[in-house]
C-alpha positions as CSV (number, residue, x, y, z in Angstrom):
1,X,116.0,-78.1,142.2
2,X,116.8,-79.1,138.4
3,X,119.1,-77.2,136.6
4,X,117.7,-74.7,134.4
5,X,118.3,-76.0,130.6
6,X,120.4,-74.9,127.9
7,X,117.6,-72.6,126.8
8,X,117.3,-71.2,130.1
9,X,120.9,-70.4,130.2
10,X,121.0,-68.7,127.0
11,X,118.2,-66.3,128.4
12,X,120.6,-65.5,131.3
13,X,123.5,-64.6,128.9
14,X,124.2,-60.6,129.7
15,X,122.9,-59.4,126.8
16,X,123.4,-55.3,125.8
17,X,121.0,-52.9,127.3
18,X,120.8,-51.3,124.3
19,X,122.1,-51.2,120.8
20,X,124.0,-47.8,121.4
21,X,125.5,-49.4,124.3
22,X,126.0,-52.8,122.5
23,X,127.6,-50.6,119.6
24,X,130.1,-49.0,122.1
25,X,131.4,-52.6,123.3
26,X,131.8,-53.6,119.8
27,X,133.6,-50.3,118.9
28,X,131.6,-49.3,116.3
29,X,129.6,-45.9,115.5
30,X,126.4,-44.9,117.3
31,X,123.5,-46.5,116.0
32,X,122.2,-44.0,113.6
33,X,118.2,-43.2,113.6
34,X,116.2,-42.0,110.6
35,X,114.1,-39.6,110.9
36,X,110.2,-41.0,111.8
37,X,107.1,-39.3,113.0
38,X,106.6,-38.8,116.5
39,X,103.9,-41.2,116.7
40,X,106.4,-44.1,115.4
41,X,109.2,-45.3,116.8
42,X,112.5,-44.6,115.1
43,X,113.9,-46.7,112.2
44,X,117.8,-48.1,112.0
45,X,119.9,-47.5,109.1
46,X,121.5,-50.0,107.3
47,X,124.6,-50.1,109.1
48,X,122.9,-50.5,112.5
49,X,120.6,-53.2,111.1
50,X,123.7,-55.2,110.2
51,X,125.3,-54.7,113.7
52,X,121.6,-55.9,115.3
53,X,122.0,-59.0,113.2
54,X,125.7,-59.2,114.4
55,X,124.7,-59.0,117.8
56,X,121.4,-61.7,117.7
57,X,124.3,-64.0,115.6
58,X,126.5,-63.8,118.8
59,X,123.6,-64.1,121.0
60,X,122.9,-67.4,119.2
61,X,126.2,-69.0,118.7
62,X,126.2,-68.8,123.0
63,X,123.2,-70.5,123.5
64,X,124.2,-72.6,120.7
65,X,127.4,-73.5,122.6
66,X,125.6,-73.6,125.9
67,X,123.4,-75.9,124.7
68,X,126.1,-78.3,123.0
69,X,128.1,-78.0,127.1
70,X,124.5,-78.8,128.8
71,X,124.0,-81.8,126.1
72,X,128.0,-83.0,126.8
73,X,127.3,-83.1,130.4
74,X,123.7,-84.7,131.1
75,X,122.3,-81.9,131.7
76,X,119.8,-81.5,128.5
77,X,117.2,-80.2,130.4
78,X,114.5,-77.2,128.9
79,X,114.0,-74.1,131.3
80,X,110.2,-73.7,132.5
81,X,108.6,-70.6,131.9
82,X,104.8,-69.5,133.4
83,X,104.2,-68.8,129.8
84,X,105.7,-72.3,128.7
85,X,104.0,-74.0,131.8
86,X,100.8,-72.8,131.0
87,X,101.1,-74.3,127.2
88,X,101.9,-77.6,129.1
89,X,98.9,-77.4,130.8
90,X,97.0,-76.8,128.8
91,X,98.1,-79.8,126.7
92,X,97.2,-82.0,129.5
93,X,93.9,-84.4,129.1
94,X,92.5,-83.3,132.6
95,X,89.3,-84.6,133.6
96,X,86.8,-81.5,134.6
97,X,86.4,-83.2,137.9
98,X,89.9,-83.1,138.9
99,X,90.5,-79.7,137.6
100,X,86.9,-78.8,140.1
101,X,89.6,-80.3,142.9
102,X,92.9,-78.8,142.1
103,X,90.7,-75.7,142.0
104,X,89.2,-76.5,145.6
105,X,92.3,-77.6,146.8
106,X,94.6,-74.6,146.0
107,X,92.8,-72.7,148.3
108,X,93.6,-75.1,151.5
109,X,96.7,-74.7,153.4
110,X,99.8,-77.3,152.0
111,X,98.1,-77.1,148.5
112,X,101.7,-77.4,147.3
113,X,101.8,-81.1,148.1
114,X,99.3,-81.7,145.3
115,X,100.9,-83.2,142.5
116,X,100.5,-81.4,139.5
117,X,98.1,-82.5,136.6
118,X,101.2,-83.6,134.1
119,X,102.3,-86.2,137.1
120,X,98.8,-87.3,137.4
121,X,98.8,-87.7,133.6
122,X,101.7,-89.8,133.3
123,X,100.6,-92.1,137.1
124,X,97.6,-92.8,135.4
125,X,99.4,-93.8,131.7
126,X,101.7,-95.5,133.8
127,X,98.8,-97.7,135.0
128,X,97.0,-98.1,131.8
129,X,99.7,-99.3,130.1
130,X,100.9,-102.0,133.1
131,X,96.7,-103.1,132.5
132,X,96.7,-102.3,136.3
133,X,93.8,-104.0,138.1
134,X,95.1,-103.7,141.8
135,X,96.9,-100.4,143.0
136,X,98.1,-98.8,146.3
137,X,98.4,-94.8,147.2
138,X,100.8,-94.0,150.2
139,X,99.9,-90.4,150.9
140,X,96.7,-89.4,149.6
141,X,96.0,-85.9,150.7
142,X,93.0,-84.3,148.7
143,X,92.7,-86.9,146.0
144,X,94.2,-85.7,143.2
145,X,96.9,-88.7,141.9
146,X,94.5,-91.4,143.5
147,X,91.2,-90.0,141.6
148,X,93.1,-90.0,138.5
149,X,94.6,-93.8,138.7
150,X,90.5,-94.7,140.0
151,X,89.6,-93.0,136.6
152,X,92.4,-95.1,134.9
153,X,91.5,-98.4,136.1
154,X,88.9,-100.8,134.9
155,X,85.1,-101.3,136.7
156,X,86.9,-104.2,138.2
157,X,89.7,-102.1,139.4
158,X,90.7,-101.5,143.0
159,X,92.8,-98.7,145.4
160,X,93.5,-99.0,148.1
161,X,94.0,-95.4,149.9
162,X,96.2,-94.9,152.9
163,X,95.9,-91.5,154.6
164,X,95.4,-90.5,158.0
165,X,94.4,-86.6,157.8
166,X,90.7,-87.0,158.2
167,X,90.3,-83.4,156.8
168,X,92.0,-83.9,153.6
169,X,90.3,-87.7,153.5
170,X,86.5,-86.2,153.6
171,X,87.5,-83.8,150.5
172,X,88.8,-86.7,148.3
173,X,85.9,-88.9,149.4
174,X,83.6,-86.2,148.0
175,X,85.3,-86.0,144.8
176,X,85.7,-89.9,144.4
177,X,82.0,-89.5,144.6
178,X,81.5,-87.1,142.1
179,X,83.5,-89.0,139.6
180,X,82.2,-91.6,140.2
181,X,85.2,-94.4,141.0
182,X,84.2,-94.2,145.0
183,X,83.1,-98.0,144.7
184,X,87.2,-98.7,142.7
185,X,88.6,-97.0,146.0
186,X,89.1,-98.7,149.9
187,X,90.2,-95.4,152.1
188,X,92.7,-96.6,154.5
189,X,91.8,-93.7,157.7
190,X,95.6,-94.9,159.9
191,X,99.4,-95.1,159.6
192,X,100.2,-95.8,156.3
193,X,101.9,-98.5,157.4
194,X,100.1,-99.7,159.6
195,X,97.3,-100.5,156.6
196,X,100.3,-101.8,154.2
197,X,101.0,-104.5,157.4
198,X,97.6,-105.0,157.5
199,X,97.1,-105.9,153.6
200,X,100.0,-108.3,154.5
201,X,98.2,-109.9,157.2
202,X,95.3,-110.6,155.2
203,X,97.2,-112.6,152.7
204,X,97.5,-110.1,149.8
205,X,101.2,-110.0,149.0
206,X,102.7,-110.3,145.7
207,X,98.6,-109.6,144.5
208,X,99.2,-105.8,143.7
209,X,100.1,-104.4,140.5
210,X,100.8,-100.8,140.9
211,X,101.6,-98.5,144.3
212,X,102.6,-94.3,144.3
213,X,104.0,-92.6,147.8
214,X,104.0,-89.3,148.0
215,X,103.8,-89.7,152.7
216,X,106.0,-89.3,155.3
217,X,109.7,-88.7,153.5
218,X,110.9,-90.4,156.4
219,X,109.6,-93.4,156.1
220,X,110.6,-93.9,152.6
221,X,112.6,-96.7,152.9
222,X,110.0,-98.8,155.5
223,X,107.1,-97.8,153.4
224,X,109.0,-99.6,150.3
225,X,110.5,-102.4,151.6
226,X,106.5,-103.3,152.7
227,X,105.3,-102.0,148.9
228,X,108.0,-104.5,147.5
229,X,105.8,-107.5,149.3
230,X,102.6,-106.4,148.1
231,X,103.7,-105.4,144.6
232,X,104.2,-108.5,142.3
233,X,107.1,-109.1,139.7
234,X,106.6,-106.9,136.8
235,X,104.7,-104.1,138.9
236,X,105.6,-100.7,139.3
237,X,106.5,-98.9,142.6
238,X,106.8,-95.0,142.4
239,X,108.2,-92.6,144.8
240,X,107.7,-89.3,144.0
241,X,109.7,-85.9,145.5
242,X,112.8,-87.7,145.8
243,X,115.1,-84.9,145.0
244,X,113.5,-82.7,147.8
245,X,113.5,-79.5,146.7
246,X,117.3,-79.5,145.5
247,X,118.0,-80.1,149.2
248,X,119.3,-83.7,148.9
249,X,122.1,-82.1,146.3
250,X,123.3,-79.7,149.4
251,X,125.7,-81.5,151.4
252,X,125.3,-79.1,154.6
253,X,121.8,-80.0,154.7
254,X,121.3,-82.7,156.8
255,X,117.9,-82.6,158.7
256,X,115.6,-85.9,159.1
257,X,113.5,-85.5,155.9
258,X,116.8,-84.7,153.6
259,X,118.6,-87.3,155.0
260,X,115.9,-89.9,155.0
261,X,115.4,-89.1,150.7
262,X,119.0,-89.5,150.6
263,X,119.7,-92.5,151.8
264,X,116.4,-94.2,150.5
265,X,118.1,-92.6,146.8
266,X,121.4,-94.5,147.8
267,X,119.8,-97.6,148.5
268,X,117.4,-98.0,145.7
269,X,120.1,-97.4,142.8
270,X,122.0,-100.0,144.6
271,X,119.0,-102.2,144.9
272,X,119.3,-105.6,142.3
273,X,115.3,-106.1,142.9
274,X,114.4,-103.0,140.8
275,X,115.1,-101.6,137.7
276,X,114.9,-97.8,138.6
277,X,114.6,-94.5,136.3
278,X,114.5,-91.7,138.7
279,X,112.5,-88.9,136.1
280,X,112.1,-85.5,136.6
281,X,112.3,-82.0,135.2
282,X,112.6,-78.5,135.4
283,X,109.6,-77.1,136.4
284,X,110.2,-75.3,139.1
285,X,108.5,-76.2,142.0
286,X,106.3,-73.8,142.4
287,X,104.1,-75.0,139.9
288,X,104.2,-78.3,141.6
289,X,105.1,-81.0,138.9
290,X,108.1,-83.7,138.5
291,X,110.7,-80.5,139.0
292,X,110.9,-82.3,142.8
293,X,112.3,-85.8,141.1
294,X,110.1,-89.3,140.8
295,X,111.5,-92.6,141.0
296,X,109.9,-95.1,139.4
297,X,111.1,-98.8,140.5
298,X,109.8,-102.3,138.3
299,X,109.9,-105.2,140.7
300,X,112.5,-107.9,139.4
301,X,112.5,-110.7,141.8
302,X,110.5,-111.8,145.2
303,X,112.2,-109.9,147.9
């Protein structure tokens, strides 16, 4: 999981549980009330107004320092509040036809895997701004990421969808209908990579310009090494939840998943046929968005 930010830290300073208390560290007086009506709440004098600014001024100056350590080490990051998630949201451009599905599919069971409507956002700028004609989706549960890329690309656009959970298939196909991109999208119903050997096959290497896996986290490094053949030079390959839920940090953790992210991690920043920015932030993950880390990889050179 990210660390939380220099904000966040701030909030977690141990702050005075009350300004008598606060008063009594400091060794000054009692706060002194003035009289007030019962159906108001007392007022400060002047001397415990000064010690209330004295105390926010100290309050400040450690965030302010936190802040400056977090900034020192790399660790700029801003803490993610329900409050402050919510305002992201709500700055999001989300089509109502994917907010109908996130809807539907928060009710299913694994709704967690959906990515959130800021990552969809940014897949489908991502796109846009590569002028993305031909694009790939490793792992398409209910639809979300892959409808929002179909609504991204051109009439003359194509996806091709690789998924093999039939149940989570006939829900995206539905929505894909309803938005109207079903004819931009070619549903893949196998392996996922037994479809990206099959594209191979069929002569279409080097002919794609765009491919997202969110799939099988231990096949991370197979499902790339096929995506690097299919994706041409300049194109974009983007692997998303590649910090795994913090657990690729833990050294003691070594099951098949964590170990497969980590060495996949290991090998791409070592790779010379990508240029790499592994992105994320500090959302935490219940909300679902980049908190569990995204790598996006630009193809350099022919593999």
């Amino acid at each position: 999981m990210p660390r939380l930010a220099a904000a966040a830290a701030a909030s977690a300073l141990p702050l005075p549980r009350s300004p008598a208390s606060a008063a009594r560290r400091l060794g000054a007086a009692p706060l002194r009330a003035l009289p007030s009506s019962a159906s108001s709440p007392p007022r400060l004098d002047a001397s415990a107004c000064r010690l209330r600014r004295r105390l926010c001024s100290s309050s400040s100056s450690a965030a302010t320092a936190a802040a400056v350590e977090e900034a020192r080490s790399g660790r700029k990051q801003l803490g993610m509040t329900p409050p402050l998630y919510d305002y992201l949201l709500s700055n999001v451009r989300e089509h109502p036809i994917l907010r109908d599905l996130r809807d539907e599919t928060a009710a299913m069971r694994g709704s967690q895997m959906q990515v959130s409507p800021a990552q969809a956002q940014l897949l489908a700028m991502l796109v846009q701004i590569l002028g993305a004609q031909r694009c790939i989706e490793v792992g398409v549960f209910t639809g979300y990421s892959s409808l929002a890329v179909a609504l991204a690309l051109p009439e003359s656009g194509r996806l091709v969808a690789c998924e093999r959970d039939e149940r989570c298939l006939e829900v995206a196909k539905k929505y894909y209908q309803r938005a109207g991109v079903a004819h931009k999208i070619d549903v893949k119903h196998a392996l996922a990579v037994d479809s990206l050997r099959s594209l191979l096959d069929c002569g279409e290497a080097s002919s794609y310009d765009f491919a997202f896996v969110d799939a099988d986290k231990r096949m991370y490094e197979e499902y790339f090494e096929l995506l690097l053949k299919l994706v041409r030079v300049g194109g974009l390959i983007v692997m998303d939840n590649v910090l795994w839920y913090g657990r690729v940090a833990d050294p003691l953790v070594d099951d098949r998943k964590t170990v497969s992210i980590r060495d996949f991690n290991k090998k791409v920043l070592e790779d010379k046929r990508v240029d790499i920015s592994m992105v994320s932030s500090s959302v935490p993950l219940k909300y679902v968005s980049i908190g569990d880390g995204m790598t996006i990889c630009r193809k350099l050179v022919e593999p």
